[in-house]
C-alpha positions in Angstrom: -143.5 44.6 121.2 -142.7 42.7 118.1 -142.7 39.3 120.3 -146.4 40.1 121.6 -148.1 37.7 118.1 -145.8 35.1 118.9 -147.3 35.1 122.2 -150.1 35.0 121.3 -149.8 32.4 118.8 -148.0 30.3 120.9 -151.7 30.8 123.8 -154.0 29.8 120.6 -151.2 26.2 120.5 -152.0 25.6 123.9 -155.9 25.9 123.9 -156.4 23.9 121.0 -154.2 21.6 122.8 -156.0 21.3 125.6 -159.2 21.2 123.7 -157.6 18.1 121.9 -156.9 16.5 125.2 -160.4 17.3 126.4 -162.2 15.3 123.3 -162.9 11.6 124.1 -161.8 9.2 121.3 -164.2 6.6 122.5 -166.4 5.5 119.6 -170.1 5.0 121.3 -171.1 1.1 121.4 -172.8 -0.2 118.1 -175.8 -1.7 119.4 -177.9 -4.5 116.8 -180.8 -3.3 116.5 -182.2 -6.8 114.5 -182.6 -7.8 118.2 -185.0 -6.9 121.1 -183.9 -5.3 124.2 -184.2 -7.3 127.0 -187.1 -5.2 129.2 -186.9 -5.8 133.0 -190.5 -4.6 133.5 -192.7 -6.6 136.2 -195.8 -7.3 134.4 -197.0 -7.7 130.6 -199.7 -6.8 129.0 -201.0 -9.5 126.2 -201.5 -8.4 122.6 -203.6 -9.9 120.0 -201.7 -13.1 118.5 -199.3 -13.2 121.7 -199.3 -16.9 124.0 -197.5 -17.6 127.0 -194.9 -19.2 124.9 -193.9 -16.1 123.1 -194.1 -13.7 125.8 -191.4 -16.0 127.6 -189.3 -15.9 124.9 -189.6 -12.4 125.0 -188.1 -11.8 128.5 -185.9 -14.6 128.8 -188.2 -17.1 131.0 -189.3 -20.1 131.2 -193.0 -20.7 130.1 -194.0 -23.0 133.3 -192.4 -20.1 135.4 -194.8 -17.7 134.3 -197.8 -20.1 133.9 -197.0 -21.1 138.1 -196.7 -17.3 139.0 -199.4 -16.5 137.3 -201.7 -19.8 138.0 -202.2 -20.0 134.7 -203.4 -24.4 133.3 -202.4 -26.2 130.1 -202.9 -25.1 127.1 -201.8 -21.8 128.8 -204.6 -19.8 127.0 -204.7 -16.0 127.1 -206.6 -13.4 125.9 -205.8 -10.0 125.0 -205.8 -7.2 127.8 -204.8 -9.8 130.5 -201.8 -9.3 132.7 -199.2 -11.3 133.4 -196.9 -11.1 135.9 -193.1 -12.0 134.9 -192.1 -12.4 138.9 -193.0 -13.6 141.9 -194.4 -10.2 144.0 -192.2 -8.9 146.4 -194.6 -9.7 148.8 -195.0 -13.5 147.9 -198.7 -12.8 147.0 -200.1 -14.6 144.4 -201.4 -13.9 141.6 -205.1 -12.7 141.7 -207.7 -15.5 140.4 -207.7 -15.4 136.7 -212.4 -14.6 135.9 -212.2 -15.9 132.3 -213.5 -19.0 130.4 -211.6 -19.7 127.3 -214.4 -19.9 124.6 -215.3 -22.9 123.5 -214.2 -23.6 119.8 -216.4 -22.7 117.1 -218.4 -26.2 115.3 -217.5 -26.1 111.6 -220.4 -24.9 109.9 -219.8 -27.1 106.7 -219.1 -23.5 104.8 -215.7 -22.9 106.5 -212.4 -25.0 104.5 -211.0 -27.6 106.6 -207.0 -27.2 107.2 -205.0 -30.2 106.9 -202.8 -29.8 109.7 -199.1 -31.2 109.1 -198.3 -34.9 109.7 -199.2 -35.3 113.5 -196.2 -36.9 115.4 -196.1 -37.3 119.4 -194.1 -34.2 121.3 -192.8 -36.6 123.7 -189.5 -38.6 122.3 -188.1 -41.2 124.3 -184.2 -40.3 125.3 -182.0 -37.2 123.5 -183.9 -35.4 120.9 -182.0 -35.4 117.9 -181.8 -32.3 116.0 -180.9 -31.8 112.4 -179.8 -28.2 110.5 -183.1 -26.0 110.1 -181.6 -25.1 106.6 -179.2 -24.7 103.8 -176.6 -21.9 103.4 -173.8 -20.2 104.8 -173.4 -19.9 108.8 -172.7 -16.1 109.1 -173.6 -15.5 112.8 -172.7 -17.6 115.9 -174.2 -18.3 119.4 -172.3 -15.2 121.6 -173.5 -13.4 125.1 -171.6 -10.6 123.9 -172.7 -9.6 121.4 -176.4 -10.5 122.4 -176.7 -12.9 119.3 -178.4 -16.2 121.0 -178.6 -18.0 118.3 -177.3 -18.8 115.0 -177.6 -17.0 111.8 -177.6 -18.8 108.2 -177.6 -16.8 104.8 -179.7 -18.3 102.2 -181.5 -17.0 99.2 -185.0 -15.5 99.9 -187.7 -18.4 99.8 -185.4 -21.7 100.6 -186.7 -24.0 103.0 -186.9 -23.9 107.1 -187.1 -27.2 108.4 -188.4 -28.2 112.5 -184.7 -28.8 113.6 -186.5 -31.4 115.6 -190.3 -33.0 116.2 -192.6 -30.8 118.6 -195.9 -29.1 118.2 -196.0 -25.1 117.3 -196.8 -22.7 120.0 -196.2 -19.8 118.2 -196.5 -18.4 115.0 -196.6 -14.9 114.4 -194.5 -11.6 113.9 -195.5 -10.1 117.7 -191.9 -10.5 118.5 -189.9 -6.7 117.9 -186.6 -8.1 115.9 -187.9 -11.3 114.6 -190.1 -11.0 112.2 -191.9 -13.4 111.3 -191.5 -16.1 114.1 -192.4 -19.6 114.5 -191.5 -21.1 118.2 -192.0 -25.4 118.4 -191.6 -27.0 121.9 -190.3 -30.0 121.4 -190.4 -31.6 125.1 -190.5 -30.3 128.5 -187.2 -28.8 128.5 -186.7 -27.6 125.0 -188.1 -25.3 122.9 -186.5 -23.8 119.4 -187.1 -20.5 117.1 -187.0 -19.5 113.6 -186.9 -16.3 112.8 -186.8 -13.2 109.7 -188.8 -15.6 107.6 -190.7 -14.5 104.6 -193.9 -17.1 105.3 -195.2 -19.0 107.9 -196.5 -22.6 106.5 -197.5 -23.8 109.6 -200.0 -22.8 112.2 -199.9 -23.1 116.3 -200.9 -26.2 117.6 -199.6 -27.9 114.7 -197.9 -31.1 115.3 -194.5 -31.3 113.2 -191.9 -34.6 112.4 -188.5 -33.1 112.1 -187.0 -32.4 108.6 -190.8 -30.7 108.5 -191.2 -27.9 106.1 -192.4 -25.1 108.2 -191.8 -21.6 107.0 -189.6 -19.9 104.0 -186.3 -17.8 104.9 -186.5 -14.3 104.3 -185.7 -10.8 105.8 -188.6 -9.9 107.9 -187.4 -8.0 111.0 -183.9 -7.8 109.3 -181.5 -6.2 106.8 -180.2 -9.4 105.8 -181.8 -12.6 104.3 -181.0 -15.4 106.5 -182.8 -17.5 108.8 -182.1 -16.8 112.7 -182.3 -20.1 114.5 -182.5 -20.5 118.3 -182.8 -23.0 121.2 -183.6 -22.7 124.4 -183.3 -24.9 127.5 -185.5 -24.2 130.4 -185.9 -20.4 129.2 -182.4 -19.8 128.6 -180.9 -19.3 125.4 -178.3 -22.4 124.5 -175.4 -22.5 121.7 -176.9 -24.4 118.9 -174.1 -25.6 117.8 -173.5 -27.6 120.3 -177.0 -29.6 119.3 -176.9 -29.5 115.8 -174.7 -32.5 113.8 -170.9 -30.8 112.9 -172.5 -30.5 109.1 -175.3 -29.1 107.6 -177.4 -32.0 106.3 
């Protein structure tokens, strides 16, 4: 009788044992939330502020994808409420015929200011482009598909300069984009197009025709928890390594 406690001390050792073994030591994935989930959803509906430009950069796509599937013309106008298809239907069956007029542009009435627009410079360069460091600081985040960062990130102090990384005209400027913040997109040719992102203010407007080394925006921490600017390129849709574009130093 006097062994029946170490019996049952030694039965309480082997269930919380067991239970030990049971208990996964896996720490869930840490997931960064300063960037926007890629969304596999077949259509889109457009926001206020939104263009084709943006909404491709939002699912990964190329803009002239989405303006054929959609038969949407140059400038690629939308207007809020429409829907835009991100794929071609299972059923190859195009898109239905789109039964708006973009309104025509309001005459200046002599009352409204006049906006100087940044120098204009022509989006079409003859051979490479050649691309220049958007800013001044620290790298602190590189180009990686694993870890979903397709950019760069540079830490700078709140307010410093964000500069076109190359000539193009603005087709987005905005904070529509969940993760960016404050977002300015140029295209720069046919191929490429390039983002800068988290910044504090926008200086430039879309349509806006920028030479590169162009003042453009201020780096802040809009859409972050960090102040830094969050640089992109893309290349028919799909995200690039900037790093392999920009000049081995910043300049």
């Amino acid at each position: 009788m006097r062994s029946l406690p170490n019996l049952k001390f030694c039965a309480i050792l082997i269930f919380l044992a067991f239970l030990s073994a049971c208990v996964s030591h896996n720490h869930a994935p840490v997931r960064d939330l300063e960037r926007p989930q890629t969304v596999n959803w077949g259509k889109h509906q457009v926001e206020k502020g939104e263009t084709l430009y943006s909404i491709a950069w939002r699912y990964g796509r190329d803009y002239r994808d989405l303006a054929t599937i959609n038969r949407i013309s140059a400038p690629y106008l939308l207007k809020p409420g429409e829907i835009i298809r991100l794929h071609v239907a299972k059923n190859n069956e195009p898109a239905p015929k789109r039964k708006w007029t973009p309104p025509k542009p309001k005459q200046n009435s002599g009352n409204s200011p006049v906006r100087k627009n940044v120098e204009p410079v022509k989006v079409a360069v003859a051979g490479p482009l050649q691309w220049r460091w958007p800013a001044q600081g620290k790298l602190v985040g590189t180009f990686s598909s694993w870890t979903d960062n397709k950019g760069i990130d540079i830490a700078a102090p709140k307010g410093s300069p964000v500069l076109a990384a190359a000539p193009g005209t603005v087709v987005y400027a905005g904070d529509g984009l969940i993760g960016y913040g404050n977002l300015v997109i140029i295209k720069h040719d046919a191929q490429y197009l390039s983002a800068y992102a988290h910044n504090q203010r926008i200086l430039v407007s879309e349509k806006d025709n920028v030479k590169v080394g162009a003042k453009i925006a201020e780096i802040g921490s809009t859409g972050s928890k960090n102040v830094k600017l969050h640089f992109e390129i893309r290349k028919n849709g799909n995200p690039v390594n900037p790093l392999n574009y920009l000049p081995k130093h910043v300049n």
